[in-house]
Each structure stands twice: as C-alpha cells, then as structure tokens.
N, C-alpha and C positions, 0 to 999 in steps of 0.2 A: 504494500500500500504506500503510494505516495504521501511522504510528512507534510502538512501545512506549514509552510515557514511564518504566515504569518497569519492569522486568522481574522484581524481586524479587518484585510482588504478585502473589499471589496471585487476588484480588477483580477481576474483570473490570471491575471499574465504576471501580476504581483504575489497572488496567494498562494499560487503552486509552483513560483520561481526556485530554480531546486538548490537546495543549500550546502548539499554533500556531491561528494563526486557518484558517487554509489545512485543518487537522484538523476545526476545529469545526462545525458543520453547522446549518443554517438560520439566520435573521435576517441575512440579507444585507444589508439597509442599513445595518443597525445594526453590521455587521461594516465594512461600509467606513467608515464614523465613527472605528469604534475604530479602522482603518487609519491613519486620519488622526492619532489621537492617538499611537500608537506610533512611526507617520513623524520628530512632530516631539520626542517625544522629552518630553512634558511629557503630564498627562492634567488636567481639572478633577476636584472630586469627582463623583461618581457614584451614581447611585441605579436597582439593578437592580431589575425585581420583577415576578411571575409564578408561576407553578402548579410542585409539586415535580417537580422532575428535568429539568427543561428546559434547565438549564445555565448558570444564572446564576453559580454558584462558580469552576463552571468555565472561564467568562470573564472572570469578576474575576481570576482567578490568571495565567489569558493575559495578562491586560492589566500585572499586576503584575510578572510576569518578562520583561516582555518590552520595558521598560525601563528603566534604569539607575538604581534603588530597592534600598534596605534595605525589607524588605519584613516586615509581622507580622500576625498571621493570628489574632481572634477570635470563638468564636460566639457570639453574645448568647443563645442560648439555653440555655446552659451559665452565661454570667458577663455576667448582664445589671442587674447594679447600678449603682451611681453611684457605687461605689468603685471599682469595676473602669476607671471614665472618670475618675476622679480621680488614682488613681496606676497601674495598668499602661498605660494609652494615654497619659493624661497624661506621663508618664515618657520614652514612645518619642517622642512628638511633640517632646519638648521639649529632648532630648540632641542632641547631634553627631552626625550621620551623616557615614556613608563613602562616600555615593555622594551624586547629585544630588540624591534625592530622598527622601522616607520615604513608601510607601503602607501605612495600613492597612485593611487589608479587616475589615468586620463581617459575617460573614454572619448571615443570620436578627434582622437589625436591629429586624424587627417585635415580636423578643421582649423586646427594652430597654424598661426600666419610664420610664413622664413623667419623671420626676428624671433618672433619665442619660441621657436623648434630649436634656433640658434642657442637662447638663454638657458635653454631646458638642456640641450646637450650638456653644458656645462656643470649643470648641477648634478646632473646625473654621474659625473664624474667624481666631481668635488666631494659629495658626501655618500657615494656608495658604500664606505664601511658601516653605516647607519639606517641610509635609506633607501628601498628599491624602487620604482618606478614600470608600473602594470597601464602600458599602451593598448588603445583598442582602435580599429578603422577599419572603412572599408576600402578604403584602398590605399593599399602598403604603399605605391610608387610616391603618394605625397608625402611620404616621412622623409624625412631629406637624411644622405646616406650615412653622418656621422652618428646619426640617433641609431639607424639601423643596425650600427657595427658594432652597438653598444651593446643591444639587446641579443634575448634568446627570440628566434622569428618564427612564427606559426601560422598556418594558414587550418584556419574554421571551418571543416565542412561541414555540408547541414546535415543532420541524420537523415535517413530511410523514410520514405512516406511508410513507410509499414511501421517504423517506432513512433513517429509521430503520429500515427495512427491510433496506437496501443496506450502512448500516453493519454490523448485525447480520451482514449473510453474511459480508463483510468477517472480521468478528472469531471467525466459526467458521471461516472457511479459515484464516487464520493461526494458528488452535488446534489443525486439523486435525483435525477434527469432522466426521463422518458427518453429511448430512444430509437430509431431505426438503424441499426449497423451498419445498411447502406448506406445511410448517410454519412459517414465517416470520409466515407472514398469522396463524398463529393467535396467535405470542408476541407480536406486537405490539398486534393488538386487545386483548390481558389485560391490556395494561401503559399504553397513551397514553393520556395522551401523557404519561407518567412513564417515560423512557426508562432511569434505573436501574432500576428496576423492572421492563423489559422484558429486560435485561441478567442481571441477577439471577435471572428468570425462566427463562432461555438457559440460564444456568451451574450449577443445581438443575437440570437436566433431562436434562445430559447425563452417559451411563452408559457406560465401558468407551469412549471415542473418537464417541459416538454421541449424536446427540440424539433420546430417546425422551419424546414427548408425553404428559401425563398430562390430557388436558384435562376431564375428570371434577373435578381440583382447583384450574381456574384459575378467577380471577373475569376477566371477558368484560368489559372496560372500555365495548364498544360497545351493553352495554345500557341505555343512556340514549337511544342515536341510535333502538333498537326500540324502546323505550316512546313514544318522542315519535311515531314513525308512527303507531302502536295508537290515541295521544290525536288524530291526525290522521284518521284512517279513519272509515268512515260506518257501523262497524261499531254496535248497541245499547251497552246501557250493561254488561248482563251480561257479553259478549260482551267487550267494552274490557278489565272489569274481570278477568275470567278470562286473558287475554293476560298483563296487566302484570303478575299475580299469580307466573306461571309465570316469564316471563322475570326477573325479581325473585329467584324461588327458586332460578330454574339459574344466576342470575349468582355466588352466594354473597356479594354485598358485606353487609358487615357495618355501611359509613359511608357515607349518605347524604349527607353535608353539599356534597358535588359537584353531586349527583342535584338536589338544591335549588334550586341555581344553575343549575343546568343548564336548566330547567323555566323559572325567571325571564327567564334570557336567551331563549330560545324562545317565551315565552308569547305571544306575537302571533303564531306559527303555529298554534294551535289555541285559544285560547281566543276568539278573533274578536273581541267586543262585549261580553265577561264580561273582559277584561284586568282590570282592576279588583278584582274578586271572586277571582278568579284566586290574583292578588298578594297578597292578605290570608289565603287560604288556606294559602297557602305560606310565609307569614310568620311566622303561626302553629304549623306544621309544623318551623320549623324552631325557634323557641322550646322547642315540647316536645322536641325530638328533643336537646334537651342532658340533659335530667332520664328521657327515658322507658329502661324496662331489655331492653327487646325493640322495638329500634329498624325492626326490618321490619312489625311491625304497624301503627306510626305512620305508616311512609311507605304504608301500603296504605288506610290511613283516610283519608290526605293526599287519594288518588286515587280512592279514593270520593267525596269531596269537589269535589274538581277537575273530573270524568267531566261531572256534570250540566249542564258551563257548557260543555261541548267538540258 
C-alpha cells in the first residue's frame, strides 16, 4: 500500500508524492545509486534532468530527507537571478548548520540566467565540504558546462504506462473511487508520460466516489506514436495527409514543441534517405512555431512538407 506522505493535501499529486525510494517508481538503476548515496550517509552534487513530471523533485526531496541535512528548497524559475545566489543560497551555504550537512535543491535550474549559473558554480565549489547542491531541469544543454562538471548527471526516464498504471489504481483504491479499469489505459495515454498530469487528470474526473471519463476533452498524448505510423504507411500522400490532419484535430494539443522532437528523434523510421531534408524541415517548423498564432496550421504545413520525403 502506498504511504500518505501527507494527509492534509488535498492535491493528489501532493498527497501520494512518494517519500521513500521503495514509493518511487521506475529508474531502477538510478534508484540503487541513490541507494548507495543515502547508505552512506553523504550525497555528491547532483544534476537531475528530463521531460515534466517524471519525478525528478521528487527524488531530489527523497534524496534530501532522507539524510541527515538542513535542507532548503529553490525554484529558479520563480528567483533565478544572481542575487538570489549571492545572498539567499549564498547565506545558507555559508552559516552553521545543525546537522551534517546542508543540501540545496534548485529545481528548474534550466531557468537560472548565465550570471547566476556563473555565481552558483562558484559556491558550489567554495563550500562543498558543507554543502551539496541537488539540480533539476529539463533540459540539461542550458546548464552551462562548469556547473555540469561539477555535478553527478542523470537523465529521468518516465516509468512504464503499465507502472503508472498500477500506481494510479493504487491511488483510487485508497480514495475509494469507483472504477472502470479500462479506464486506466485511457488516463494514462492523455497524460505520459507526465505523470502529474495523469494524476491531475484522475482527480478532475472523479464525481460523487466515481470516476466518470470525459474523453471528448482529453488530449490523447499517444498521438505522436499514430502520426508517426500514418508517416510510416505506404499509404499516398493525400491519404497520409488526411490521417495526420484528423488525428491532430481529435488530439486537441495546443503545443507542438514535443511533437517536434518527437519527429527528430524518429526520423530515421520514415524518412529513409530524405533524413537530411527531413531535419531542416522541422527545424524550420519549429522556429516558426515560436512567433506563429494558430500553431496547428504550422504543424500541418510542417507535414505537408515532410509527406513528400516519407
């Protein structure tokens, strides 16, 4: 049975936030590492980084209570200046602590401007016999690379739709939620692998003890895996483009910028001998997709574009 860490909340994404490594779920190797760090009671710094909701905070905070640390907690995307690393981290590092340790956690370190990545390298230096410094982001390339060579570097993958699954049942039986077990498959495809998001998803849906599906309003996360068949299939090019156009509409996403990468990382499943042409396409694609104001057009243009080389 999953422990409650904390029972006041209300927010399921807070109330079954897992406390122990033994709670947390996927990245197994990376779990017995940290095992090892907590064993002996010392951690290096740290550099978590991965796609939102996958757990990275939430391993930082494992890792931070779970040895004998004063412990303080920043998001740089809230207080990402070089004042903020001048005098409030500056400050904790540098005072007397009451236990062995001091760790501070940065989450969202990606969002710290060059100057206080700049200040933070420094500190992290200065007072490592003291204090350790637990990074989180999603994307590692904005740490600039003295921070990186300081740190232990990890990359987040999301668990299994099948564990996130298993969780999920988990956290409506212990709510005592009515439910359909098919519907498991549908909340989790709308959300991964952004598991608050799936959680969130759960807890908006359920009415009166019961979990009632609204899937007319969810967006379907697994329409990247259909579009990438569509671009695989020996179907014409009308035919391609009619597919992606629908599955595109009934997903409702609003933010390609996944979709993108997503295409990048696969392109060598369907674009065969065009990879090249490909890649400029969707590079392109995603340049405009910062400035254009009806972002589903762009991405449909993208794939027009793309079609002729598949």
């Amino acid at each position: 049975m999953l422990n409650l860490n904390n029972t006041e909340h209300t927010i399921w994404t807070e109330r079954y936030r897992p406390q122990t490594l033994d709670d947390y779920i996927g990245n197994e190797l990376l779990k017995d590492k940290v095992g090892l760090y907590i064993e002996s009671g010392d951690v290096p710094h740290l550099l978590l980084y991965g796609t939102a909701g996958t757990g990275k905070t939430t391993l930082a905070k494992i890792i931070a209570n779970s040895i004998d640390a004063d412990v303080m907690y920043i998001n740089f995307s809230d207080e990402n200046n070089i004042e903020t690393v001048r005098t409030k981290i500056k400050n904790f590092a540098s005072s007397m602590g009451f236990r062995t340790w001091k760790i501070c956690i940065l989450d969202e370190a990606d969002f710290g401007t060059p100057n206080a990545q700049a200040a933070l390298r420094n500190l992290m230096e200065t007072f490592s016999k003291s204090t350790r410094f637990i990074l989180t982001c999603n994307y590692v390339e904005k740490i600039i690379d003295p921070i990186q060579s300081r740190c232990q570097v990890f990359g987040i993958t999301p668990p299994s739709k099948a564990e996130v699954a298993k969780r999920l049942h988990t956290i409506l039986q212990q709510e005592s939620v009515e439910f359909d077990v098919k519907d498991l498959g549908v909340l989790v495809n709308s959300g991964y692998p952004d598991i608050r998001r799936v959680l969130n998803a759960a807890q908006r849906q359920v009415v009166d003890g019961k979990l009632k599906i609204d899937k007319t309003s969810m967006i379907q996360a697994n329409y990247m895996d259909e579009c990438l068949q569509v671009l695989k299939s020996d179907s014409d090019t009308k035919t391609k483009f009619t597919k992606i156009r629908q599955i595109i509409a009934d997903s409702k996403v609003k933010d390609f910028t996944s979709f993108f990468k997503f295409l990048y990382d696969n392109v060598d499943e369907f674009a065969e001998e065009h990879v090249g042409e490909v890649i400029v396409k969707l590079a392109d694609a995603q340049y405009k997709d910062t400035f254009v104001i009806d972002k589903e057009i762009n991405v449909m243009a993208t794939i027009l574009g793309i079609i002729e080389f598949t």
